[in-house]
C-alpha positions in Angstrom: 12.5 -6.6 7.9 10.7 -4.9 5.3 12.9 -3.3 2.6 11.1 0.0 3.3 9.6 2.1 6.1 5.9 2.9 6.4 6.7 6.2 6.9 9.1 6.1 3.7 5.9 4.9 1.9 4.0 6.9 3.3 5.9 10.2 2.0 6.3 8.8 -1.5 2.6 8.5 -1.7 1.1 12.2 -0.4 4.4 13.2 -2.8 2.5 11.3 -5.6 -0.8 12.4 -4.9 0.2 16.3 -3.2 2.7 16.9 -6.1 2.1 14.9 -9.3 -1.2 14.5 -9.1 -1.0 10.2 -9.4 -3.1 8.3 -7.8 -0.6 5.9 -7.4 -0.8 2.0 -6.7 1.6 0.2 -4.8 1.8 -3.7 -4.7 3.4 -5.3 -2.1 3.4 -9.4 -0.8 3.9 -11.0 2.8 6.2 -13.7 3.4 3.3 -15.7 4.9 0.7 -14.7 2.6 -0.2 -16.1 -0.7 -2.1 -12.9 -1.8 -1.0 -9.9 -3.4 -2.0 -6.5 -2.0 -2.0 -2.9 -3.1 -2.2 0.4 -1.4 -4.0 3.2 -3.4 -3.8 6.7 -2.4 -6.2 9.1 -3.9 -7.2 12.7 -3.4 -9.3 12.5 -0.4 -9.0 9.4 0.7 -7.0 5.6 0.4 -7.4 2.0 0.5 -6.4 -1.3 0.9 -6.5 -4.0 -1.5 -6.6 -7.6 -1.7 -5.7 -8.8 -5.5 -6.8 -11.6 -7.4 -9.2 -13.1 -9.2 -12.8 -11.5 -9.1 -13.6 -13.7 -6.2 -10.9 -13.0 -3.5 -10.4 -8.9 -4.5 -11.4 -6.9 -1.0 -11.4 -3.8 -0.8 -11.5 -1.1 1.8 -11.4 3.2 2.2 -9.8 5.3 4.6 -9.2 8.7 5.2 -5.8 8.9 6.0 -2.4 6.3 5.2 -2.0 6.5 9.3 -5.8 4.8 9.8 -5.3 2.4 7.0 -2.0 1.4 9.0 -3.3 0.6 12.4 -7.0 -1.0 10.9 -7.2 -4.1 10.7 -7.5 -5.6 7.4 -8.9 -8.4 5.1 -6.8 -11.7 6.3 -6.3 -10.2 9.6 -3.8 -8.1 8.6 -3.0 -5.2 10.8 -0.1 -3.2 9.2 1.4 -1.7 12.5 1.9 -4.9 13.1 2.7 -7.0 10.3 5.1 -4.3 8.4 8.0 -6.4 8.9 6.7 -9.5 7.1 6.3 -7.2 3.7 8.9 -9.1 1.3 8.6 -7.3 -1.7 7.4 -4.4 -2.9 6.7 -2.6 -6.5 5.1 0.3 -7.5 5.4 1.2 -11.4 4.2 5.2 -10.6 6.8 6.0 -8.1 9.6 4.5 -10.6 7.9 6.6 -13.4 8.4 9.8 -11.1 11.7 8.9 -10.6 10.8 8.8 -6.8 13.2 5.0 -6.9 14.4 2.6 -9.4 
């Protein structure tokens, strides 16, 4: 089971964006996935990231953290579904808020 809720995640980034104004990046890896991925949340909008070299980054926008989570994404990945497979997770902006440590 994934360490944190989406909905936990979910309020630490609108806090980020709604309150301190970050545009803030959060990493996180599945247990059966090789790839690193990263949600952004911006002003108007989010995404979904595949990391990596220049070759294997994806990207794709949404307008809201609750249509990112149901889409399916790059690798098949549907988050609704495969939330519970998230092994780790990091996010350097919400430790700088003091959001976690």
């Amino acid at each position: 089971m994934a360490k944190y809720t989406f909905e936990e995640i979910k309020t630490l980034l609108l806090k980020s964006i709604n309150e301190e104004y970050i545009e803030a990046e959060l990493r996180f890896v599945f247990k059966d996935k090789s790839d690193e991925y990263m949600i952004i949340i911006y002003d108007d909008m989010c995404s979904l990231q595949r990391c990596g070299n220049i070759e294997r980054q994806t990207v794709a926008y949404y307008k809201t953290l609750d249509e990112l989570y149901v889409a399916e994404q790059v690798d098949t990945i549907i988050l609704a579904r495969d939330w519970d497979n998230i092994i780790e997770f990091d996010c350097a902006d919400f430790e700088m808020s003091g959001y976690r440590e």
